[in-house]
C-alpha positions as CSV (number, residue, x, y, z in Angstrom):
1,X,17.1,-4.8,15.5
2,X,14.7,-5.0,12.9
3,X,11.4,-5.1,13.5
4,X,8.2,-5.8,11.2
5,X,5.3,-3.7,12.8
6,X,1.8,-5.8,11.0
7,X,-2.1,-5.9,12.7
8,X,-5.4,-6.8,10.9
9,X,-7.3,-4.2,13.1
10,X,-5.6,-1.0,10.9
11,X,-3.2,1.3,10.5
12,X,-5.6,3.7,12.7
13,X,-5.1,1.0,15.6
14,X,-4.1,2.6,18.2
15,X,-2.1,-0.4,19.5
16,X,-0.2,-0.1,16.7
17,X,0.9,3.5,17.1
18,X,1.7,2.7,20.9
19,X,3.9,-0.1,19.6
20,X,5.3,2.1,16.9
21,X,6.4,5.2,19.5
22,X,7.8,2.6,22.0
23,X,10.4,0.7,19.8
24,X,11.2,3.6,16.9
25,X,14.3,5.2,18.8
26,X,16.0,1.7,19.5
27,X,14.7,-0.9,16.1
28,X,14.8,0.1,12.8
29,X,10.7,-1.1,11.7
30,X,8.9,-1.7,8.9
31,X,5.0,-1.2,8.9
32,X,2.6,-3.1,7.3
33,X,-1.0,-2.8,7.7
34,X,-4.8,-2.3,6.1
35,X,-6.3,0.5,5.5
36,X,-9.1,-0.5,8.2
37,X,-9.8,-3.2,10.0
38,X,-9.9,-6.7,8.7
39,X,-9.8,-9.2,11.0
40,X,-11.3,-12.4,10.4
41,X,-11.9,-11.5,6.8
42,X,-10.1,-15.0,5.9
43,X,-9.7,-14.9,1.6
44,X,-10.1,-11.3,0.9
45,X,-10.6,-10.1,-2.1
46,X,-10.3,-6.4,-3.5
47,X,-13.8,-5.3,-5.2
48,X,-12.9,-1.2,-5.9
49,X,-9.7,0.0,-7.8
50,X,-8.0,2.0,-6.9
51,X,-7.8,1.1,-2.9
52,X,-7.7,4.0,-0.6
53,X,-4.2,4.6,-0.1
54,X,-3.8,8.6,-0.5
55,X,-1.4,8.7,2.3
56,X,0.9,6.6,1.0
57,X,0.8,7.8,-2.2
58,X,1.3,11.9,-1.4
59,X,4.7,10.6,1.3
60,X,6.0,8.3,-1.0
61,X,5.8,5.9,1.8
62,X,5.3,2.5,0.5
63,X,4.2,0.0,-2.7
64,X,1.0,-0.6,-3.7
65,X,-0.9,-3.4,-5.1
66,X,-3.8,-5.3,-4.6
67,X,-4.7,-6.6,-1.8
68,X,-4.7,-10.2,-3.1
69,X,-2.1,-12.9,-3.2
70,X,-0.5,-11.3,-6.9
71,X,-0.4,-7.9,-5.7
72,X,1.7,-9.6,-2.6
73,X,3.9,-11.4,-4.8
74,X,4.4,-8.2,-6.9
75,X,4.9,-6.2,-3.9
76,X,7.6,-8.6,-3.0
77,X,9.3,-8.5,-6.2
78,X,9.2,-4.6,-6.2
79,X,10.8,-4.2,-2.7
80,X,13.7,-7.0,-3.4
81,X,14.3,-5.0,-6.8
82,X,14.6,-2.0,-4.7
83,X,18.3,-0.1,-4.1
84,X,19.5,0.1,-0.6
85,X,19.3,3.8,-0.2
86,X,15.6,4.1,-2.2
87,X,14.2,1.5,1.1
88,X,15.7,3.5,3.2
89,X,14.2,7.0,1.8
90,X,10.7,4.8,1.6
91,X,11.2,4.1,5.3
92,X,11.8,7.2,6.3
93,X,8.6,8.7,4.7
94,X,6.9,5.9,5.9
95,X,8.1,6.7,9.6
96,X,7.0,10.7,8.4
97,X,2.9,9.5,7.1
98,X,2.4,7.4,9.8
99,X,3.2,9.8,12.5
100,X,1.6,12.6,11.0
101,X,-1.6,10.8,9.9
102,X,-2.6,8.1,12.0
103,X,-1.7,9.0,15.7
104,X,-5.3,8.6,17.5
105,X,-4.8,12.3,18.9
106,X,-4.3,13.5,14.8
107,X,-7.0,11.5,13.8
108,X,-9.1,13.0,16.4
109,X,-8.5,16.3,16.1
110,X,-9.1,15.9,12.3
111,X,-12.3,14.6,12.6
112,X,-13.6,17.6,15.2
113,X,-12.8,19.9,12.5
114,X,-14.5,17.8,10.2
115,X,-17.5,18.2,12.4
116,X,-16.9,21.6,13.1
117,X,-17.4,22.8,10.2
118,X,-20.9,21.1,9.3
């Protein structure tokens, strides 16, 4: 089954990564989610350019826009331009970033070493 995977709390919600390990073997999912958390934000608007999205940039795991109603619509557009076999390769990689950045344990032990080192 496919599965859309989406939150306003993050993609460092650990909820989401729970959800994410449960269903990945048996649904084939796509993720969506901010940066950090937003909920209850209502009409956001994007005030820096670029936004934050190294991650998804250095896998190759997903489009980027703003985080406005255009850069949805353009987003949109992009992915039903998009081959068949170039989604799946951008799924993949997606599958790749998320598990090796934002499980809570990864992020933890990222941010010790951070501290660590001060």
């Amino acid at each position: 089954m496919k599965i859309l995977l989406t939150n306003d709390d993050g993609i460092y919600a650990p909820g989401l990564f729970a959800l994410y390990q449960a269903l990945k073997s048996d649904h084939e999912l796509t993720i969506v989610a901010p940066e950090s958390e937003m909920s209850a934000v209502g009409h956001a608007i994007t005030l820096t350019l670029p936004l934050r999205v190294q991650e998804v940039k250095k896998y190759n795991a997903g489009l980027i826009e703003n985080d406005d109603l255009d850069g949805t619509i353009k987003l949109l557009e992009k992915w039903l331009k998009m081959p068949a076999s170039e989604k799946k390769l951008m799924k993949k990689q997606a599958a790749k970033c998320f598990e090796e950045n934002f499980e809570i344990n990864k992020i933890v032990e990222s941010l010790m070493r951070l501290l660590n080192k001060k």
